[in-house]
C-alpha positions, 0 to 999 in steps of 0.5 A: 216917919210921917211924909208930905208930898206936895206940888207946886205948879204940878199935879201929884199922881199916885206914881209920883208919889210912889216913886218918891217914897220908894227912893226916899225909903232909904234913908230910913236904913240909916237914920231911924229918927226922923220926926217928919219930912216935907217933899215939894215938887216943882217946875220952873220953866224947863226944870224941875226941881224937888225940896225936902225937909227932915225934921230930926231931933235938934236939927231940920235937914234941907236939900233941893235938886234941880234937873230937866227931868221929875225923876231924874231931879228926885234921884238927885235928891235921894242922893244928896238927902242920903249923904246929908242923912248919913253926915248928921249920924256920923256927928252925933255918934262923934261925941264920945271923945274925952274932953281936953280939961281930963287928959292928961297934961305930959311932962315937959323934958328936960333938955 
């Protein structure tokens, strides 16, 4: 999974980006085929607030969090990021039902 990290109105420091790549690492244990994510991080008067976007197959995965902190905003995401992540897994392992044309059709009773 190749990452961007990028910030906006805010420098980039190698601890920073560390810190994101260490919290966002997680998602890796549970969806292993995401194409690309792009992290922006930025501040808006006292918040801050971190974006991502995943690229997976067939879908893109966004989610932002807000918070008066950096790291506090960055945990918030991983939080939300991973329950996405995992939300997208479940549905498409979910296709393995029989379709409703090849069940079979019960008998009606005669009462």
């Amino acid at each position: 999974m190749s990452m961007k990290i990028s910030g906006r109105h805010l420098e980039v420091t190698p601890a920073i980006r560390d810190y994101v790549t260490n919290k966002l690492s997680r998602i890796n244990r549970h969806f292993d085929q995401i194409i690309e994510s792009q992290v922006t991080l930025s501040v808006e008067r006292l918040d801050h607030i971190a974006e991502i976007t995943l690229r997976v197959h067939g879908k893109d995965i966004h989610c932002s969090a807000t918070n008066e902190n950096l790291y506090g905003a960055i945990d918030l995401l991983a939080d939300k990021v991973d329950r996405q992540v995992i939300k997208v897994k479940s549905k498409a392992q979910d296709h393995n039902h029989q379709p409703i044309k090849r069940q079979p059709v019960p008998e009606p009773n005669p009462s």
